[in-house]
C-alpha positions as CSV (number, residue, x, y, z in Angstrom):
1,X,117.9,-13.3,-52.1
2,X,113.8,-14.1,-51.9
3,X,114.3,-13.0,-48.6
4,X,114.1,-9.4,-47.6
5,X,116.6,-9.3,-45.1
6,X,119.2,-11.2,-47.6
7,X,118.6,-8.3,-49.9
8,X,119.2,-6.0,-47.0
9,X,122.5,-7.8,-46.4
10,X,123.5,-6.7,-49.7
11,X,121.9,-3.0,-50.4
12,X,123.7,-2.2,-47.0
13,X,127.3,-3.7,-48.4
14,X,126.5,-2.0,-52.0
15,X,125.9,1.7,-50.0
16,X,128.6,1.1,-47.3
17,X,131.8,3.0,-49.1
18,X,129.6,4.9,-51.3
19,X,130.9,8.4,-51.3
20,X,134.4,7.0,-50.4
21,X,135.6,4.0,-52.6
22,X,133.2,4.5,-55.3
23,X,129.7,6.6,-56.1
24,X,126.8,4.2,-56.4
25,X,123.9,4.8,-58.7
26,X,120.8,2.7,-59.4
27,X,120.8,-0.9,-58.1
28,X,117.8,-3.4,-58.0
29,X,118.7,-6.8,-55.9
30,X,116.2,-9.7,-57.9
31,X,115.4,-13.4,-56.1
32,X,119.0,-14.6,-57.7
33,X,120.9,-11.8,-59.0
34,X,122.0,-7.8,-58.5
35,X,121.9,-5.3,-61.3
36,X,123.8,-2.4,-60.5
37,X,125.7,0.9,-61.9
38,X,128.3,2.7,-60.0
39,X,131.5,4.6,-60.7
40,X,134.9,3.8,-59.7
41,X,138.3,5.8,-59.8
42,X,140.1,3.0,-62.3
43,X,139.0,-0.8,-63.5
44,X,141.5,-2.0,-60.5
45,X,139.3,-0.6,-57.9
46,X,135.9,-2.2,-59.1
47,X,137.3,-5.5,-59.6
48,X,138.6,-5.2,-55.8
49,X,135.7,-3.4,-54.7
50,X,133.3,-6.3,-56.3
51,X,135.3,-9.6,-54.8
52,X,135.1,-7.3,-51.9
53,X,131.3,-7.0,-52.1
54,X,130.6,-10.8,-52.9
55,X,133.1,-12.2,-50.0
56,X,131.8,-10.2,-47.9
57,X,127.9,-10.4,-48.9
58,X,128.7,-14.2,-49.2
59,X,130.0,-15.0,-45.6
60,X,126.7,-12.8,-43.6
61,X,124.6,-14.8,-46.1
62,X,125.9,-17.9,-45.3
63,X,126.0,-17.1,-41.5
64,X,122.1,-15.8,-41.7
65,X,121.3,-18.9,-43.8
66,X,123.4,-21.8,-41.6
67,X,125.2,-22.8,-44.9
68,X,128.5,-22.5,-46.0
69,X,130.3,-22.1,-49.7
70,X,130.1,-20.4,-52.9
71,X,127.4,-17.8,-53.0
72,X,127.7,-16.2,-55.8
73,X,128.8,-16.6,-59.3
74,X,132.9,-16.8,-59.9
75,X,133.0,-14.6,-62.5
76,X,131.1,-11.0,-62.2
77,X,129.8,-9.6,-65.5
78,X,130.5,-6.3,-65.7
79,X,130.5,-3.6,-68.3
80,X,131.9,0.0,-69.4
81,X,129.7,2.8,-69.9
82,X,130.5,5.2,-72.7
83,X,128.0,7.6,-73.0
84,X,125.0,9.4,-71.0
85,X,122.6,7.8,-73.4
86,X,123.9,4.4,-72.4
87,X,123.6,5.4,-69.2
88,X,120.3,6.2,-69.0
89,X,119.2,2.7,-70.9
90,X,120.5,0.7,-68.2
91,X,118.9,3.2,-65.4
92,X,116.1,1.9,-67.3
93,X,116.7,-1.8,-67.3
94,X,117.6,-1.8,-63.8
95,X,114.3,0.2,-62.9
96,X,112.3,-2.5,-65.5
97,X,114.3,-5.9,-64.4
98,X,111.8,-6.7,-61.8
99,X,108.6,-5.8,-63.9
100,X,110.1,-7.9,-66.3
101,X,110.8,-10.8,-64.2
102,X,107.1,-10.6,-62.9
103,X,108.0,-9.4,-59.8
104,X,105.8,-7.8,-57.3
105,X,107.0,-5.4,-54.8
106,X,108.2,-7.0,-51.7
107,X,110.0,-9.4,-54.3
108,X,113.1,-7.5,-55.1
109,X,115.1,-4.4,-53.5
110,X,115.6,-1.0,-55.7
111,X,117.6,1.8,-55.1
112,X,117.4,4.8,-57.5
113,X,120.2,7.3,-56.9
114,X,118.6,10.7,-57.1
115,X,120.9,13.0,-59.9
């Protein structure tokens, strides 16, 4: 996802139902993985909405790219949030990941959701 319109492949999938399916928050798209925080009506519905996202992410990347396969990893790790100030540590990670990484801008996608 070095390349900037991979990472657009994805940011669009991430913000296509958002509003609808799910709410997205914050989300920073890194060289070889996604950070992101969004909120879902039940557990059901992210685990659908996330195979949904990878499949489909998966086949315009492969298409784009002239390869074929497994793009991303089987299993997603995903995790509960349980409290505001939880919340805003990982708004936080996500905004630091890239920083982190020694990223430059151009190097990685962000979106902040605005509250």
């Amino acid at each position: 996802m070095r390349s900037r319109t991979i990472a657009e492949i994805v940011a669009k999938s991430l913000l296509h139902f958002d509003g609808s399916r799910y709410e997205m928050g914050d989300f920073v798209i890194m060289p070889n993985h996604v950070h992101l925080l969004a909120t879902f009506p039940t557990e059901r519905d992210m685990r659908k909405q996330a195979a949904s996202w990878m499949r489909f992410t998966a086949r315009q990347i492969n298409v784009r790219l002239g390869t074929s396969g497994h793009f991303w990893q089987q299993e997603p790790f995903d995790h509960l949030v349980r409290s505001s100030e939880q919340y805003e540590m990982l708004r936080n990670y996500i905004a630091d990941n890239p920083k982190k990484a020694g990223l430059t801008t151009g190097n990685f996608l962000h979106h902040r959701r605005e509250d």
